[in-house]
C-alpha positions as semicolon CSV with decimal commas, in nm:
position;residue;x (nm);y (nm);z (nm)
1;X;29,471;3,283;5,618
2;X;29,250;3,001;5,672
3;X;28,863;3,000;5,647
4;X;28,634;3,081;5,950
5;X;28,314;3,206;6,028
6;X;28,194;3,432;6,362
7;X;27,882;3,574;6,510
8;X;27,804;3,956;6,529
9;X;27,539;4,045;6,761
10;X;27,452;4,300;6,971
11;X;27,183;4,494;7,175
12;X;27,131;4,218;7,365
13;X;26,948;4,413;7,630
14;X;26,982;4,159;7,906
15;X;26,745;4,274;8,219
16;X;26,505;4,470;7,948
17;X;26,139;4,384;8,029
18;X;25,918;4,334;7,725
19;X;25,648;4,719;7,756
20;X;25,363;4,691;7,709
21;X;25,162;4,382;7,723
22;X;24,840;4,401;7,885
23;X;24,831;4,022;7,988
24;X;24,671;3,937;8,336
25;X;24,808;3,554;8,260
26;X;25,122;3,553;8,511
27;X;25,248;3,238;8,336
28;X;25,198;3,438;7,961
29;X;25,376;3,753;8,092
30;X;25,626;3,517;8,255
31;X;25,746;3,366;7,887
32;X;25,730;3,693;7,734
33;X;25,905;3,855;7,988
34;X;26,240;3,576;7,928
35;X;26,223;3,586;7,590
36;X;26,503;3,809;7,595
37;X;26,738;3,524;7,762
38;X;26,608;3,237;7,554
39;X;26,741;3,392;7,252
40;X;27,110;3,438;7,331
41;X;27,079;3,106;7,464
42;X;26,981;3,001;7,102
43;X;27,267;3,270;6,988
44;X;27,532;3,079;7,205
45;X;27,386;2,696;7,161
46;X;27,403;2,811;6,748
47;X;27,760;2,900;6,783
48;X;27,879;2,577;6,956
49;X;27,671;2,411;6,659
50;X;27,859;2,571;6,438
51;X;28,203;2,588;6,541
52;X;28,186;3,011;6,520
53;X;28,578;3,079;6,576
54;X;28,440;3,374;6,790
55;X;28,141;3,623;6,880
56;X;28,148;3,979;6,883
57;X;27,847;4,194;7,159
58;X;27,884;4,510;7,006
59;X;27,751;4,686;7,308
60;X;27,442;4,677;7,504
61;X;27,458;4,313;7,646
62;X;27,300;4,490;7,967
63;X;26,980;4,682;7,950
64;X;27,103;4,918;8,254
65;X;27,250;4,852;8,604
66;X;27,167;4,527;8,794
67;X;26,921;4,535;9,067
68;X;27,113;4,203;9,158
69;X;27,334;3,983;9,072
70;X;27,080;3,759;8,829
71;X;27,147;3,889;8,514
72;X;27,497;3,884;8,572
73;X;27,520;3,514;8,647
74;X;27,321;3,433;8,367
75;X;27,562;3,612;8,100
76;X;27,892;3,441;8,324
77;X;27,676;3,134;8,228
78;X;27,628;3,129;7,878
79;X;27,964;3,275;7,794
80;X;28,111;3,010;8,003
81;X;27,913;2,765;7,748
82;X;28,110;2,915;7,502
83;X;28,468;2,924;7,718
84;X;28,428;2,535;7,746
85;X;28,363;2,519;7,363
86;X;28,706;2,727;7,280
87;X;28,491;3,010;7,153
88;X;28,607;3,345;7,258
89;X;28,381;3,686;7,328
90;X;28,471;4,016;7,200
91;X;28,236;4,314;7,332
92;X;28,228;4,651;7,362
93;X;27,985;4,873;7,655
94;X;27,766;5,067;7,466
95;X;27,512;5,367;7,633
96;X;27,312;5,131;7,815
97;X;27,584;4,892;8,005
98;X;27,842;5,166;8,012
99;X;28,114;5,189;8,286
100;X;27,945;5,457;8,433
101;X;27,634;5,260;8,430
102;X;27,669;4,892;8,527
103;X;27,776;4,959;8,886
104;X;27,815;4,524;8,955
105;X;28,008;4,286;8,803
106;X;28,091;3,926;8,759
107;X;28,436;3,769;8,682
108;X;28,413;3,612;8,330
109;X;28,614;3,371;8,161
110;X;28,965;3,507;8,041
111;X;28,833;3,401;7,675
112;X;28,582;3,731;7,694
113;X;28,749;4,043;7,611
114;X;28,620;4,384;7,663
115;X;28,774;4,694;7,518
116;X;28,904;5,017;7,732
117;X;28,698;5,290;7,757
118;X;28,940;5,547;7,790
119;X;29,131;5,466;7,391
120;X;29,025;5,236;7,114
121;X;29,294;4,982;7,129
122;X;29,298;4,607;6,915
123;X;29,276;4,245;7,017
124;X;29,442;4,038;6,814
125;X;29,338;3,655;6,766
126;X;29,663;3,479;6,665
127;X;29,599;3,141;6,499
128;X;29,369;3,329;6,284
129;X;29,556;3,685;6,189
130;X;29,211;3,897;6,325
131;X;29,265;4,230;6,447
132;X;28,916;4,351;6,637
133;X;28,929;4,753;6,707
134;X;28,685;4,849;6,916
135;X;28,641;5,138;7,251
136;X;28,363;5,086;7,494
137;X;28,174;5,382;7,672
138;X;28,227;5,565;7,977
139;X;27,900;5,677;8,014
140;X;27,564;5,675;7,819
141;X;27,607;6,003;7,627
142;X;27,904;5,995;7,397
143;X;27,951;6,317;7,131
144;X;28,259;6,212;7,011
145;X;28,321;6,047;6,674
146;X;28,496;5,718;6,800
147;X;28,536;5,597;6,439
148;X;28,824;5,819;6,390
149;X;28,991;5,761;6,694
150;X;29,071;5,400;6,612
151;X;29,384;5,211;6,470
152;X;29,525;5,183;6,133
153;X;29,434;4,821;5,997
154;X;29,689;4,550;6,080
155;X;29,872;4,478;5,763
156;X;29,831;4,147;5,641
157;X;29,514;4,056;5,906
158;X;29,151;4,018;5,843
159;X;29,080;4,357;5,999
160;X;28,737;4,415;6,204
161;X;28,582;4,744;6,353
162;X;28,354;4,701;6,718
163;X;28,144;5,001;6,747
164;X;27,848;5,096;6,918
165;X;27,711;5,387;6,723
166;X;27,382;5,586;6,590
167;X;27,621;5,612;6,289
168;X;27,459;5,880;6,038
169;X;27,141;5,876;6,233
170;X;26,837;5,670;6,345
171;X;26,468;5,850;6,395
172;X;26,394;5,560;6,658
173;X;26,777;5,622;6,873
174;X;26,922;5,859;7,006
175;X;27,253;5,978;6,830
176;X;27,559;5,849;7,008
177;X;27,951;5,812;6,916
178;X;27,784;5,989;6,562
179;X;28,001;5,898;6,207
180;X;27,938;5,820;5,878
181;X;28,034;5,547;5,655
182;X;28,311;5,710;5,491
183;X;28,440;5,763;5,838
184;X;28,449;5,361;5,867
185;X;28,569;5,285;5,510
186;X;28,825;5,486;5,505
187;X;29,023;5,307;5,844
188;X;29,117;5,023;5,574
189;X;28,896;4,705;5,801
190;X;28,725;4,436;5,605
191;X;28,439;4,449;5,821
192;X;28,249;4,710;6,078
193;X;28,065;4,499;6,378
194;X;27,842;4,760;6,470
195;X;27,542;4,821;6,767
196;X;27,282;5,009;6,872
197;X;27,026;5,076;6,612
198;X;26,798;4,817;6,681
199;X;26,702;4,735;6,335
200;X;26,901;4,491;6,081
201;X;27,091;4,711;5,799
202;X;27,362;4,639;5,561
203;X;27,537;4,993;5,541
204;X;27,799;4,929;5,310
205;X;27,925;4,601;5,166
206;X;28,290;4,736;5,028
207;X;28,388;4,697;5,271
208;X;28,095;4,528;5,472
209;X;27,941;4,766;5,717
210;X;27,654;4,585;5,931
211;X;27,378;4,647;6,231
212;X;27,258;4,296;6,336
213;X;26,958;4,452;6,529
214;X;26,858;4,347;6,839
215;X;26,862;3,956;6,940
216;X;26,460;3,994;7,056
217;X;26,215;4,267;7,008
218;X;26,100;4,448;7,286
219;X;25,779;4,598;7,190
220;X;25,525;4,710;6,941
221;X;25,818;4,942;6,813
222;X;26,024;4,615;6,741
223;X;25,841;4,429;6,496
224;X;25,982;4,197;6,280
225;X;26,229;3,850;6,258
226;X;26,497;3,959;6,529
227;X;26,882;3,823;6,587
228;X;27,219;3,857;6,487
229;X;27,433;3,737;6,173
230;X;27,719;3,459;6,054
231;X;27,973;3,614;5,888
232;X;28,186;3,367;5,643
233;X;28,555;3,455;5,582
234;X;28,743;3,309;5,342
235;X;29,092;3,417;5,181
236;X;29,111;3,737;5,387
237;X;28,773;3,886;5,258
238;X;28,423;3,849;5,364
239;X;28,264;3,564;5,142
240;X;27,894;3,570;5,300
241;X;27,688;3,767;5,573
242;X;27,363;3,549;5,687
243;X;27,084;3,602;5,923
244;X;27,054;3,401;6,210
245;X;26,660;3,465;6,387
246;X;26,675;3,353;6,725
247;X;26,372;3,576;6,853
248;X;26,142;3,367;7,098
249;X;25,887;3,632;7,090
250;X;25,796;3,847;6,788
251;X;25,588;4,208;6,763
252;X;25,344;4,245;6,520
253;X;25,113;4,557;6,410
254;X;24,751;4,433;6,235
255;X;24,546;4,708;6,071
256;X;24,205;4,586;5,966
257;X;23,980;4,776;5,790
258;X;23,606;4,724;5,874
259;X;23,488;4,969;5,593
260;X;23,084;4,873;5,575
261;X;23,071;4,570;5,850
262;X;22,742;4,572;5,968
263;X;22,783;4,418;6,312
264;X;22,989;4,279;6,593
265;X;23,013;3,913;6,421
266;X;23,102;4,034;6,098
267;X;23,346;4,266;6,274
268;X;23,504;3,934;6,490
269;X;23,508;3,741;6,118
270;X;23,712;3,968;5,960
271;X;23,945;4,042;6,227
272;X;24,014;3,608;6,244
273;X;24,080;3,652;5,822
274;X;24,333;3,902;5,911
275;X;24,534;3,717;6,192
276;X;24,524;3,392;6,033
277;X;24,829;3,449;5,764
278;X;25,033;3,557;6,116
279;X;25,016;3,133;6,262
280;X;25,334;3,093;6,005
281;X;25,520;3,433;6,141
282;X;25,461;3,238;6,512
283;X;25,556;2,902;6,424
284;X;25,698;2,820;6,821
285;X;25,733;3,126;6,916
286;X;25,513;3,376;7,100
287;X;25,295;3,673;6,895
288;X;25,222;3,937;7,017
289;X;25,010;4,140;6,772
290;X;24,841;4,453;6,865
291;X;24,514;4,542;6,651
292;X;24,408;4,867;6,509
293;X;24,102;4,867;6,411
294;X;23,909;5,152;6,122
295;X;23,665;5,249;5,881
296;X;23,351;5,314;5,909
297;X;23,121;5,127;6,013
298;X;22,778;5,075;6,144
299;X;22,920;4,881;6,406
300;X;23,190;5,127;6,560
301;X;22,926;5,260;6,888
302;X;22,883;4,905;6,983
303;X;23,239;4,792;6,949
304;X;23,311;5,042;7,118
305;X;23,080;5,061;7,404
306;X;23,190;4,688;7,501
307;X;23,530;4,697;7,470
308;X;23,626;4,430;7,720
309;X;23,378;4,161;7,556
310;X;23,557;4,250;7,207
311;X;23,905;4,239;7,349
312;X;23,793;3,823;7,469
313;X;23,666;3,803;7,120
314;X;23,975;3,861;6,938
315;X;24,229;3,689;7,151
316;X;23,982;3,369;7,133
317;X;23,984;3,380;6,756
318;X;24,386;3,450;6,751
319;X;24,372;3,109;7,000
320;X;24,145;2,919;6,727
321;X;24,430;3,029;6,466
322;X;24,703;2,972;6,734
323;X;24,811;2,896;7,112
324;X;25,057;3,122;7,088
325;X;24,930;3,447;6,914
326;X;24,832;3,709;7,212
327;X;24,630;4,033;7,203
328;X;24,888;4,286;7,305
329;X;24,659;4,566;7,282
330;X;24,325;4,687;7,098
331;X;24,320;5,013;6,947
332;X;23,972;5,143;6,892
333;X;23,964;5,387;6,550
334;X;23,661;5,272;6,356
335;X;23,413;5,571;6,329
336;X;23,054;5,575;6,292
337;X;22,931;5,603;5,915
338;X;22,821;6,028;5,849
339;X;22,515;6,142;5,792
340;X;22,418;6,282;5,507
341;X;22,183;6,514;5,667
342;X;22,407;6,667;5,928
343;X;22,409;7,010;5,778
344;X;22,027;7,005;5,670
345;X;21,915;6,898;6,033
346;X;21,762;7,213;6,247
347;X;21,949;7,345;6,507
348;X;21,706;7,287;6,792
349;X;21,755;6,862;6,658
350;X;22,139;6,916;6,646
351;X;22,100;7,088;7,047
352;X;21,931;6,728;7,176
353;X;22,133;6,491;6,945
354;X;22,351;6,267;7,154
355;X;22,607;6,278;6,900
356;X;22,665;6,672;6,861
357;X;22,644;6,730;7,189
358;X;22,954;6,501;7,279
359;X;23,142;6,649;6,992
360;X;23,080;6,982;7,082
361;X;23,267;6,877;7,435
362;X;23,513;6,740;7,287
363;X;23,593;7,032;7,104
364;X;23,587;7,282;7,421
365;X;23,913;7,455;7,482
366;X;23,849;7,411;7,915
367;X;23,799;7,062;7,805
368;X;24,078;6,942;7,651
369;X;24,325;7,161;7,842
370;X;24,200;6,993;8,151
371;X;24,183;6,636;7,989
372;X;24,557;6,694;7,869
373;X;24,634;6,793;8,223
374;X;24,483;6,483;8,364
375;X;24,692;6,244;8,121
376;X;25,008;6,431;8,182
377;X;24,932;6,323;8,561
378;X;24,871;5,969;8,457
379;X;25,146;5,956;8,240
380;X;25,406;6,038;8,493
381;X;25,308;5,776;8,752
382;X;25,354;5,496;8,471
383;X;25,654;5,306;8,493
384;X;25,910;5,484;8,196
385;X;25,874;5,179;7,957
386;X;25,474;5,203;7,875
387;X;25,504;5,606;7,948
388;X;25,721;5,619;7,643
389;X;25,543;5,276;7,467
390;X;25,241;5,518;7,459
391;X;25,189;5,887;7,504
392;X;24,905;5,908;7,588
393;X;24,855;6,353;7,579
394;X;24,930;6,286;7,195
395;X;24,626;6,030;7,170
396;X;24,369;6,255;7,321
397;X;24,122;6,310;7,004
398;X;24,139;5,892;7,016
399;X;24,056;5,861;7,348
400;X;23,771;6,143;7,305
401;X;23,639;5,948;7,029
402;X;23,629;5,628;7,199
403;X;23,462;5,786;7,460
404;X;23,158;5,949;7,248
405;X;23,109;5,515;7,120
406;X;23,164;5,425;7,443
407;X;22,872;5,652;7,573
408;X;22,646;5,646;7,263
409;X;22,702;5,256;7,196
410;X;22,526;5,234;7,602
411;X;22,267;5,479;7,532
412;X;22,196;5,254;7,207
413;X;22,062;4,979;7,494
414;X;22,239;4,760;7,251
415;X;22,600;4,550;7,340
416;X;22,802;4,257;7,183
């Protein structure tokens, strides 16, 4: 058995808009929005590069049905790429491009092979003694354990397993085709090419047991270097697993604490300290960072009150650090220093203090059932991926305290 090397990726989530980003900039939105596309093109220009023998999808290379033909042709596309190369695709359908799902479809090159929905069955690759095992899904919601469904290693081959599963569970997906990794060891492959938990992991490495992640993150929820891996193979046993990062956008969460800032320029200062280690993270591709800001501070009413003046702040120091970093979204959670008095003061003070009175509000019962009411309503009439990107009912004492700055900053007379 001679030495080779393939590709394992999957989750490709072709069609998947990136949720979330509050950018007016059409052309901005625009690059973020085909990040997705540049990075399998990196994924399938790497493999020619490297004479891969072949790639494995395992499942997900759609994000859902096609509202045209588009994202088809640009998967015949790049596969083709590969076709012309001698590079052959193995994939499976996983929930979100399963055959009850993707209604369209394109012919491919015969060099792509899919795998029946209806039994696990193998593909063998000749020249090179691999046996790939692998069952696509029917539909989105699959109970069964696949794992154990699937054939007895080929004697003699360099055995691989195709699955899309949750495997033994994942808080951020949903459970599907469920197993564990005994389930996989014990069907005798050399290595399990496995989907659908978005993040990389290394379950097992006797024998190897792997989740590539997703080739490009998708939101604040997907932060981190994204892409799929090179698997070496030499004398009929895995010899090296590497990461190959072909992200073209990247997610990243910034807390900054602003503990005892006096004012709005201090406040802009330290925020620029904090995003400037994240120019290296970017390099040439896009950042998105969102910003949470806390502590408190003298500062918080103002910040507050002129949120729109602080957003343009920030994203011109990320632009000072670099082109490319982006404000995806400004999150508000510095509080007003407490004073020490608040007990001592008389009650007829605490009745006319701005302060206690918005609290009190805040803390009404009527209130906050009817503010819950009113998100719920907004919530709904949000398209599903920044519904779910942010729930808004859940961030109600946030948005009640951003509120009370936003009022008590204006009735300060004093902005940024």
């Amino acid at each position: 058995m001679s030495a080779f090397t393939f590709i394992h990726a999957a989750d490709l989530h072709l069609g998947s808009p990136l949720a979330g980003l509050a950018l007016k900039d059409p052309e901005i939105a625009r690059r973020f929005a085909s990040a997705g596309r540049r990075a399998f093109e990196d994924l399938v220009g790497q493999a020619i590069e490297r004479g891969v023998a072949f790639l494995i999808v395992a499942g997900d290379v759609y994000d859902g049905d096609w509202s045209d033909n588009t994202i088809g042709l640009f998967f015949a596309r790049q596969v083709a790429r590969l076709d012309r190369a001698g590079i052959p695709v193995i994939l499976v359908r996983g929930n979100h491009d399963a055959e009850s799902v993707i209604t369209r479809s394109i012919t491919l090159p015969a060099s792509v092979r899919g795998f029946s929905a209806t039994r696990a069955e193998t593909h063998r690759l000749e020249p090179l003694k691999v046996a790939l095992h692998g069952r696509s899904f029917p539909n989105r919601a699959v109970e069964e354990n696949y794992a154990l469904t699937y054939p007895a290693a080929v004697p003699g081959w360099f055995n691989i397993g195709v699955l899309h599963t949750s495997c033994t569970g994942h808080a951020a997906h949903a459970t599907y085709a469920p197993c564990s990794v005994a389930d996989l060891a014990g069907r005798g492959y050399a290595y399990w090419a496995l989907g659908h938990v978005h993040d990389y992991a290394e379950l097992s490495r006797d024998p190897w047991i792997v989740f590539p992640g997703n080739l490009q993150g998708r939101s604040i929820r997907e932060c981190g270097p994204k892409g799929a891996v090179l698997v070496s193979v030499a004398d009929g046993r895995v010899s090296g697993v590497e990461r190959l990062i072909v992200d073209q956008a990247r997610f990243h969460a910034l807390d900054v604490d602003l503990s005892g800032v006096a004012g709005e320029r201090e406040a802009v200062a330290a925020i620029e300290a904090a995003l400037r280690p994240l120019a290296e993270a970017a390099a040439a591709r896009l950042l998105a960072v969102r910003v949470r800001l806390s502590g408190q501070t003298p500062a918080h009413d103002r910040l507050a009150a002129d949120r729109e003046g602080l957003t343009a702040e920030i994203q011109a120091a990320a632009h000072r650090i670099h082109e490319d970093i982006w404000l995806e979204r400004l999150r508000i959670e510095t509080e007003r220093p407490r004073r020490p008095d608040t007990e001592a003061r008389p009650e007829a003070f605490a009745a006319i203090d701005p302060a206690t009175l918005l609290a009190a509000v805040d803390h009404e019962p009527e209130f906050r059932a009817r503010a819950r009411a009113a998100l719920a309503e907004i919530a709904a009439k949000m398209p599903a991926g920044l519904a779910a990107e942010d729930d808004l009912a859940a961030d109600l004492d946030a948005l009640c305290a951003e509120a009370e700055a936003v009022i008590l900053g204006r009735l300060s007379g004093r902005t940024c």
